[in-house]
C-alpha positions in Angstrom: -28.7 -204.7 15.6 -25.0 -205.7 15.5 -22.4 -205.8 12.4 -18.9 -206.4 13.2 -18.8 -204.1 16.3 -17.9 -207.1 19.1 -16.2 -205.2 21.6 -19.0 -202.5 21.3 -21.5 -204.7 21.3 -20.0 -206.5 24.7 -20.1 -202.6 26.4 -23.5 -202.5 25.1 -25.0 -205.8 26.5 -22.8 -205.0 29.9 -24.5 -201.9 30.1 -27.8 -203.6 30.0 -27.0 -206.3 32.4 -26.4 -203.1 34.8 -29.5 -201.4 34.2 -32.2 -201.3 37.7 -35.8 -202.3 36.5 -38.8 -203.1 38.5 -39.8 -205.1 35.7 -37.9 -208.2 34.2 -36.8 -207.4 30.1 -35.4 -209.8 27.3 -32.5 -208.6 24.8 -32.5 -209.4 21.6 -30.1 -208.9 18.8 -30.0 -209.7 15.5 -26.3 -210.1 13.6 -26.0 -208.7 10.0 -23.6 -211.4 9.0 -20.8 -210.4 11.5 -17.7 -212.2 10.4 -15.7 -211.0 13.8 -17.3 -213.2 16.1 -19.7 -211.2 17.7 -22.8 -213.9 17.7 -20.6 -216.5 19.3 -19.8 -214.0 22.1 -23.1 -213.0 23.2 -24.1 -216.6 23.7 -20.3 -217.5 25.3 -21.2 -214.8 27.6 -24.6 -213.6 27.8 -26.7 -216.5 27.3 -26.6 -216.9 31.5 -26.9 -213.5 32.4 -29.1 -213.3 35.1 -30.1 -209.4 34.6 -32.4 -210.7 31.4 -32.7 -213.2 28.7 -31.0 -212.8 25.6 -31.8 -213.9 21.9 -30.0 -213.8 19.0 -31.3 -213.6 15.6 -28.4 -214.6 13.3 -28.4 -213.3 9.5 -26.5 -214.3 6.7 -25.7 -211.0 5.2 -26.5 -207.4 6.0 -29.5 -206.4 5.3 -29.0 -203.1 7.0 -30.5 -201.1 10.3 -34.1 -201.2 9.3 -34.6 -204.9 8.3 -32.8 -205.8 11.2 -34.7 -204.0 13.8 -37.9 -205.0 12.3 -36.5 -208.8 13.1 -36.1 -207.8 16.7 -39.7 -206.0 17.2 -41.3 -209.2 15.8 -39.3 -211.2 18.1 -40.4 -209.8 21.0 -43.6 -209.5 22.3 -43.1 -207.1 24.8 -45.6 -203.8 25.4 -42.8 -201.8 24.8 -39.5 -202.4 22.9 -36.5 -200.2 23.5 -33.6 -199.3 20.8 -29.8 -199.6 22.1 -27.2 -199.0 18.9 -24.2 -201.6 19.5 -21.8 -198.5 19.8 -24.4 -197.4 23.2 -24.0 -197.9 26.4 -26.5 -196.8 28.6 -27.0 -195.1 32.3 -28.3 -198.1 34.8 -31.4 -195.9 34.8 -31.7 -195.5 31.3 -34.5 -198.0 30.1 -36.9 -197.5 33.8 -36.7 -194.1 32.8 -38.1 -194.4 29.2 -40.9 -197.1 30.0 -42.1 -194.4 33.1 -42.5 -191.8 30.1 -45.8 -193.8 28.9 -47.1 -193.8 32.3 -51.0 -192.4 32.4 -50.2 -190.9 28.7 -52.1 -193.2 26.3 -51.3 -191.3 23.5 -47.4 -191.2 23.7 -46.0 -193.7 20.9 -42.6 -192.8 21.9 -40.1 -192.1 24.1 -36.6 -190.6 23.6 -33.0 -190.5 25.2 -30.8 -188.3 26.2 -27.6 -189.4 24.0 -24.2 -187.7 24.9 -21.2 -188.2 22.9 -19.1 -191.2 24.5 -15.3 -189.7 23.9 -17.0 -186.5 25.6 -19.9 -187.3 27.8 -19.8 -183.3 28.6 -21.3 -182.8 25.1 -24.7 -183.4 23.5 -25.3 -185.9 20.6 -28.8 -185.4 20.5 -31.7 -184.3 23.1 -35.0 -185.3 20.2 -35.0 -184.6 17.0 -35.4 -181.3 14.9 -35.6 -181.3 10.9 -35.3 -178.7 7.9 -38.0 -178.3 5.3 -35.9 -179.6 2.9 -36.4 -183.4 4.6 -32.5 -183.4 6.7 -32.8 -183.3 9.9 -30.4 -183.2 13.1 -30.1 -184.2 16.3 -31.4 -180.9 18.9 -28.7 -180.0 21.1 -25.7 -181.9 18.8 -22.6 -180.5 19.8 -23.7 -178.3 22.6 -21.8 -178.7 26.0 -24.3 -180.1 28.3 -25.5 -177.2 30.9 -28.9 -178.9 32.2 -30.6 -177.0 28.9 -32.0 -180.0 28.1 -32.8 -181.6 31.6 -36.5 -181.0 31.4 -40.0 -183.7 30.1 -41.2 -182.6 27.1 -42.6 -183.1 23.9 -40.1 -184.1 20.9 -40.5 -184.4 17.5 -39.6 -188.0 17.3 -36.5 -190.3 19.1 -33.5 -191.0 17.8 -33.0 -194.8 16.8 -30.0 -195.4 18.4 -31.7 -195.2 22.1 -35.1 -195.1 22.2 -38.6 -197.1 23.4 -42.0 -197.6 20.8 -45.1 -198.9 22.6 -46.1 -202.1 20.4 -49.7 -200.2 19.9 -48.5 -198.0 17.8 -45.5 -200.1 16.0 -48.6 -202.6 15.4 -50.9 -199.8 13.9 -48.0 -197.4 11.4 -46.0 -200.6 11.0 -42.1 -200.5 11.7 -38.7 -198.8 9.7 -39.4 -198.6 6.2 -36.6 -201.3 4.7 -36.3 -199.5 1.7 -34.5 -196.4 3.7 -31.8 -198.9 4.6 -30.2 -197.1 6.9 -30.2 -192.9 8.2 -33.4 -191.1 8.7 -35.0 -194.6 9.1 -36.0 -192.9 12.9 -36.9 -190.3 11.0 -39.8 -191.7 8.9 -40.9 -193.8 11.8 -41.1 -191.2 14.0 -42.6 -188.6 11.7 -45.5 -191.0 10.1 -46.5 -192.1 13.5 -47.0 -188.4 14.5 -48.8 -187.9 11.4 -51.3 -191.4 12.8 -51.8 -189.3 15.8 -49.1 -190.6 18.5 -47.0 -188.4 19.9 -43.5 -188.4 21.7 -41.5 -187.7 24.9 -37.9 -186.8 25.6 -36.6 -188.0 28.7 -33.7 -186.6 30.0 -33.1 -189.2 32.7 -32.7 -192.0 30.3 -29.1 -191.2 29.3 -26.9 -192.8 27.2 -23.4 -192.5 26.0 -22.4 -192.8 22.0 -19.7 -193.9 19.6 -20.9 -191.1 17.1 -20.3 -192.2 13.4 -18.5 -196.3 14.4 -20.8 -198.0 11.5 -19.8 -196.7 8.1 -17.6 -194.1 9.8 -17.9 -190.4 9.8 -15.8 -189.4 6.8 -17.8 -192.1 4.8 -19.2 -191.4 1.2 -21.2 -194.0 1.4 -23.1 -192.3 4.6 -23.4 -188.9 2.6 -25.0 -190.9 0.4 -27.5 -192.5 2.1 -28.1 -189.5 4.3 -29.4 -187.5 1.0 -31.0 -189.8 -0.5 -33.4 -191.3 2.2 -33.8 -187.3 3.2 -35.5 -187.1 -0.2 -37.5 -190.0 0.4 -38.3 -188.7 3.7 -39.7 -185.7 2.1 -41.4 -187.2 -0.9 -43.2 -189.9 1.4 -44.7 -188.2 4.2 -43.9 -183.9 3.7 -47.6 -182.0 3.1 -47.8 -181.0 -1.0 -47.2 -177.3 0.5 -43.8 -178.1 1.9 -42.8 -180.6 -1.1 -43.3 -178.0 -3.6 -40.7 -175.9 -2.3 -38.4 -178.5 -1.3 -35.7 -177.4 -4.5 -35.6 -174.0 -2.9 -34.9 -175.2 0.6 -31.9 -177.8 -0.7 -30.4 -175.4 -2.6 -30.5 -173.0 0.4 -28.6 -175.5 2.5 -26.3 -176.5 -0.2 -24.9 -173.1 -0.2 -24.8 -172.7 3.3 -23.3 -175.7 3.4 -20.6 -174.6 1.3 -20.2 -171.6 2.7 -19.1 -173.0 6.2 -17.4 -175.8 4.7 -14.8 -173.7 3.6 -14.3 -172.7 7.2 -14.3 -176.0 8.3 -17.1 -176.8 9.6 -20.6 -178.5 9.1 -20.7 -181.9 7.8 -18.7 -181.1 4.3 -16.2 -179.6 6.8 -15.1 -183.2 6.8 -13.7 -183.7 4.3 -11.2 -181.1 3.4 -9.6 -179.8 0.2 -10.4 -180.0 -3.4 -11.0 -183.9 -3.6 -12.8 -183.6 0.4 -15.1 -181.4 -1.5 -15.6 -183.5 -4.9 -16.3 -186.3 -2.7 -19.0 -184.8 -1.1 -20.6 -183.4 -4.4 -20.5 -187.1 -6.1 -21.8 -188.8 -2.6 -24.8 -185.9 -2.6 -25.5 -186.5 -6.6 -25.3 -190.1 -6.3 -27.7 -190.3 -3.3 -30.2 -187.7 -5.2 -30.1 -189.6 -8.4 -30.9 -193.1 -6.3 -33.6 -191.4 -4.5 -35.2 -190.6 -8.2 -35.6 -194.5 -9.0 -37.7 -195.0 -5.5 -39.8 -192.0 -6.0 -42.6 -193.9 -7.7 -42.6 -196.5 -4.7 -42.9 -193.4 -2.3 -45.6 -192.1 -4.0 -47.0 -195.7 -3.6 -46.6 -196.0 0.2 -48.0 -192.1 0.7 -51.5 -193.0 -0.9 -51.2 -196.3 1.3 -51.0 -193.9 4.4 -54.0 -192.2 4.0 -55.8 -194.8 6.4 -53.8 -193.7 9.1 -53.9 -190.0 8.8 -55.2 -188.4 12.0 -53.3 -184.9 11.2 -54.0 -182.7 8.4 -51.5 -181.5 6.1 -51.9 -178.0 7.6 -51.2 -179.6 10.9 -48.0 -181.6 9.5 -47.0 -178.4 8.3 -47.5 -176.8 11.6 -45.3 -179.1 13.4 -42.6 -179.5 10.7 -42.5 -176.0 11.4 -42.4 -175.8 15.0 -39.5 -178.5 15.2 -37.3 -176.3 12.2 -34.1 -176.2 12.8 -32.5 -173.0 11.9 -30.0 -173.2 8.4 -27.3 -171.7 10.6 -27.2 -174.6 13.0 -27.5 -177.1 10.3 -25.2 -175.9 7.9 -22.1 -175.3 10.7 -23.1 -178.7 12.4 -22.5 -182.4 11.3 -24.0 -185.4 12.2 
């Protein structure tokens, strides 16, 4: 998916002209209503690339991450269908890598990168997924220097969107991103309801790319905040077991306060915005996203009866491995996304 990024998008697609495969792949990307150009220069200079054949879905207006993507996995009819945000670029090993993660493991769904910041390729952006009880969750490994503690196959909660591979099984079964989330924690519900349907997913640290953290809305953005909290709400309210939901005031207010408490030290994601309005900004982005995540609750509700039919894990067991992927409030609080 592509909005006004051209020159990211050109790294992106050169990236994937790069990448060794055994097998041929097709590119797709669909343009939110870029009015830089963008469209025009991946056919002026990637409608001959010889590494794969490209398609571009052209919309009118921005109908944001979710939509967007759901364009390009009904496009293509591939088995698999890999993720690469515009503001990617990824290792020439990168997608080989995620398509060997399904090999002789019928029931993995997903796969998932290893995505290192791009300015500082020495540091993690994410290595899977973990998530607090209260519905945020966070990238595993974000900010860490990269030390090889992450260099090993295993099991993940769910892969980020930005780089990532679904097998078209299990998009066809759960169905894809959930367009009312818009944008942030859209991976996130994916991930999480197709865990819930039984599939389960893999991070693999040989598929490595490197990412513009924060190039869409920006990372001082109110408008992010705002999304962020409001689609962690509907995160919660849509797929979260009754035992977890029930206590989800408790566990926002708990990271609220943390929050706030290394905020005034700088750090953490309202360590962004500093001083008195930094901080006002922050409270009217996290009140605004709350109070728009109250008008969709009733549609949520809606859509959790509807997933009933694919349930293959009991609440206890969503529980269990909400739990086992928790990240602690300490790391959440003092880290941003």
């Amino acid at each position: 998916m592509n909005w006004n990024r051209r020159d990211l998008l050109r790294a992106c697609l050169r990236s994937l002209a790069a990448q060794r495969t055994r097998q041929p792949f097709e590119v797709v990307v669909v343009d939110n209503g870029s009015d830089d150009g963008s469209a025009d220069m991946v056919l002026a200079e990637f409608s001959n690339e010889s590494a794969f054949r490209v398609q571009l879905v052209r919309n009118s207006v921005n109908g944001g991450f979710c939509a967007a993507n759901n364009q390009g996995f009904a496009v293509s009819e591939s088995e698999f269908v890999a993720l690469l945000n515009n503001d990617a670029e990824a290792d020439p090993g990168w997608l080989e890598a995620l398509a060997e993660g399904f090999e002789g493991r019928d029931d993995v769904g997903m796969t998932a990168s290893k995505i290192l910041v791009y300015e500082d390729p020495t540091l993690i952006d994410k290595a899977g997924h973990l998530i607090y009880l209260d519905g945020q969750n966070r990238g595993r490994g974000s900010g860490e220097v990269d030390r090889g503690q992450y260099d090993r196959v295993e099991e993940a909660l769910w892969p980020d969107g930005c780089a990532a591979m679904y097998r078209r099984e299990m998009l066809d079964q759960v169905g894809g991103f959930d367009e009312d989330f818009f944008a942030y924690a859209d991976d996130a519900e994916l991930g999480l309801r197709a865990r819930i349907a039984g599939w389960t997913c893999l991070y693999i640290p040989s598929a490595v790319v490197r990412h513009h953290r924060g190039s869409t809305l920006g990372l001082r953005s109110a408008r992010r905040l705002e999304l962020i909290e409001r689609n962690r709400v509907l995160l919660a309210a849509k797929l979260f077991p009754w035992s977890l939901l029930w206590l989800n005031g408790g566990y926002y207010l708990a990271r609220i306060l943390a929050g706030a408490w290394w905020a005034m030290r700088g750090q953490g994601e309202a360590g962004r915005f500093p001083g008195i309005s930094g901080k006002v900004t922050v409270a009217t982005a996290l009140l605004r996203g709350d109070l728009a995540a109250l008008k969709l609750l009733p549609k949520m509700f809606k859509k959790r009866r509807r997933l009933n039919g694919l349930r293959k894990l009991s609440p206890r067991q969503v529980r269990q491995l909400l739990l086992r992927y928790k990240i602690p409030l300490k790391t959440l609080s003092r880290s941003a996304t």
